[in-house]
C-alpha positions in Angstrom: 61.6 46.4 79.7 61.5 43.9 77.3 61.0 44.8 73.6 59.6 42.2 70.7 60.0 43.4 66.7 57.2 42.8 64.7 58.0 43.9 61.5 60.5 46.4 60.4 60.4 49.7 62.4 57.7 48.1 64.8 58.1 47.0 68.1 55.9 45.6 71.2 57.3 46.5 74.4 56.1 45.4 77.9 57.1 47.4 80.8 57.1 46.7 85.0 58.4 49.5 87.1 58.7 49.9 90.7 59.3 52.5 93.5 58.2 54.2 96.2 56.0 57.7 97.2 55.9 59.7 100.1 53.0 61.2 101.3 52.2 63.3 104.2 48.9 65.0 105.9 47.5 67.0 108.5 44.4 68.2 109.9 43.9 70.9 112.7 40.7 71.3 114.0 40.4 70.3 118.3 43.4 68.3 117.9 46.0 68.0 115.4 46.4 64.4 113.2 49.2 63.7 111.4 50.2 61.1 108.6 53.4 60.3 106.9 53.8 57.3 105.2 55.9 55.8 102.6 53.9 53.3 99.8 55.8 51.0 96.9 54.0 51.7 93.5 54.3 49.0 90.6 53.3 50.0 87.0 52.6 47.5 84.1 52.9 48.8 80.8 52.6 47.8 76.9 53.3 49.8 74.1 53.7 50.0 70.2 56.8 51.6 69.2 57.7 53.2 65.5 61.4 53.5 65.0 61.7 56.8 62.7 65.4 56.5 62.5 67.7 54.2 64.7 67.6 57.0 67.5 64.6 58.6 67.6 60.7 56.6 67.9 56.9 57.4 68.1 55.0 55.4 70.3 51.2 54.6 71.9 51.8 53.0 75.8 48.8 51.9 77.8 50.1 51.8 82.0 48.0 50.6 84.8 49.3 52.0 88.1 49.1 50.0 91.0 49.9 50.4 95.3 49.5 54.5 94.7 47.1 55.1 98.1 45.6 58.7 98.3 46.1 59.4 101.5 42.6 60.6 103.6 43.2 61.6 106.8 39.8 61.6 107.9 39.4 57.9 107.0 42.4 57.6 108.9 41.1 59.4 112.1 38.0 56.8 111.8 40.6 54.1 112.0 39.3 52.8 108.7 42.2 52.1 105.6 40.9 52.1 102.2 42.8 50.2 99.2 44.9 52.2 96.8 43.4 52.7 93.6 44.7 51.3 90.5 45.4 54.3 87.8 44.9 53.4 83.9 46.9 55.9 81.8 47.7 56.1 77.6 50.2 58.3 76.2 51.9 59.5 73.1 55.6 58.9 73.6 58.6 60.2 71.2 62.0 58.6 72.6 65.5 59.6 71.5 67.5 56.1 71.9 71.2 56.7 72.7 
């Protein structure tokens, strides 16, 4: 995280988090198919960020989500693998800054 002032109780913040999701799945119909898999996720983020007081803040973050595969075990009984989807996501945050 990396956090720029712009003026007084402004700030521009850029984010990059990483980490990793488990996913499992199974289908029974003649036979049974299984999947388990672990993926790495990355998210990018900016934000604008109001300092209220010098712990608490109000803030607008746009994240795009990256490497999160939904996992489709028929696509993966056809033997084909389909690219994870990138996520976009804004929020409302309030942080308390200790």
């Amino acid at each position: 995280r990396v956090a720029f002032p712009l003026f007084s109780p402004l700030r521009l913040v850029f984010d990059v988090l990483g980490g990793g999701m488990h996913t499992s799945a199974q289908l029974e119909a003649a036979t049974t198919m299984r999947e388990t898999r672990w993926d790495s996720v990355w998210q990018l983020a900016v934000a604008l960020q109001y300092r209220v007081s010098e712990v608490f803040s109000f803030g607008l973050r746009l994240s795009e989500t990256l490497g999160a595969e939904d996992l489709d075990i028929v696509a993966f009984a056809a033997g084909e693998s389909r690219p994870g989807p990138a996520r976009t996501d804004v929020s409302l945050t309030i942080g308390y800054h200790f």
